[in-house]
C-alpha positions in Angstrom: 0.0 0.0 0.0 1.3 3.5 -1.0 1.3 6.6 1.5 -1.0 8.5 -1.2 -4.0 5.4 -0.7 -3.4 6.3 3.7 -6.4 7.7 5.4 -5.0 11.4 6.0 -6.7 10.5 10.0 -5.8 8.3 12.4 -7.7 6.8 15.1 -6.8 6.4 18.9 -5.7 2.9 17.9 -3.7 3.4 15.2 -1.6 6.1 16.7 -1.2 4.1 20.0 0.4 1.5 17.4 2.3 3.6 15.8 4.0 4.5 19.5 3.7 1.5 21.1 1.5 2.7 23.9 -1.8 2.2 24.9 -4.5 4.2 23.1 -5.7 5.9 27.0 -1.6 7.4 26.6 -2.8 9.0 23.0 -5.6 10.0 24.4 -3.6 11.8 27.5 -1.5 13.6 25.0 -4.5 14.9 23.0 -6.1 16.5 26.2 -2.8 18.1 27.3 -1.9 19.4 23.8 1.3 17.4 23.2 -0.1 15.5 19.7 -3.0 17.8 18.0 -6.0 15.9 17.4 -9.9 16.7 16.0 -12.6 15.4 17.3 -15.3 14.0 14.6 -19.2 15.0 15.1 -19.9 11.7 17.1 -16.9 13.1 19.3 -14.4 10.6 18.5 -10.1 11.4 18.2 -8.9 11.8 15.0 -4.9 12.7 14.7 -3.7 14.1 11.3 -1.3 11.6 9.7 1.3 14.7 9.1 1.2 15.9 12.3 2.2 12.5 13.9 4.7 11.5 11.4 6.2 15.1 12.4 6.4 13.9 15.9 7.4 10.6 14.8 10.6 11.6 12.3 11.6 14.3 15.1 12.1 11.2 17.4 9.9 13.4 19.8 7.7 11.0 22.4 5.0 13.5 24.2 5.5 11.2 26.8 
């Protein structure tokens, strides 16, 4: 699978995967600002796929 066929969001889950923490850790970060999210109308976590490959490359861990 190519980057360009991604989803450009990412759930809880997926990001949790991504850091190898539990998704109730992704979720921390999102309420203290340390990974921006969106919510979706039924109010659930979205993260932009740019924004946590930034974190990601930088070798950053909101942690």
């Amino acid at each position: 699978m190519r980057n360009d066929d991604l989803p450009d969001l990412l759930t809880t889950a997926e990001v949790a995967t991504m850091f190898r923490v539990a998704r109730s850790t992704v979720s921390g970060w999102a309420a203290r600002g340390l990974l921006p999210s969106a919510r979706t109308p039924s109010g659930r976590l979205r993260f932009h796929r740019a924004d946590v490959e930034v974190v990601l490359r930088r070798g950053l861990d909101p942690r």
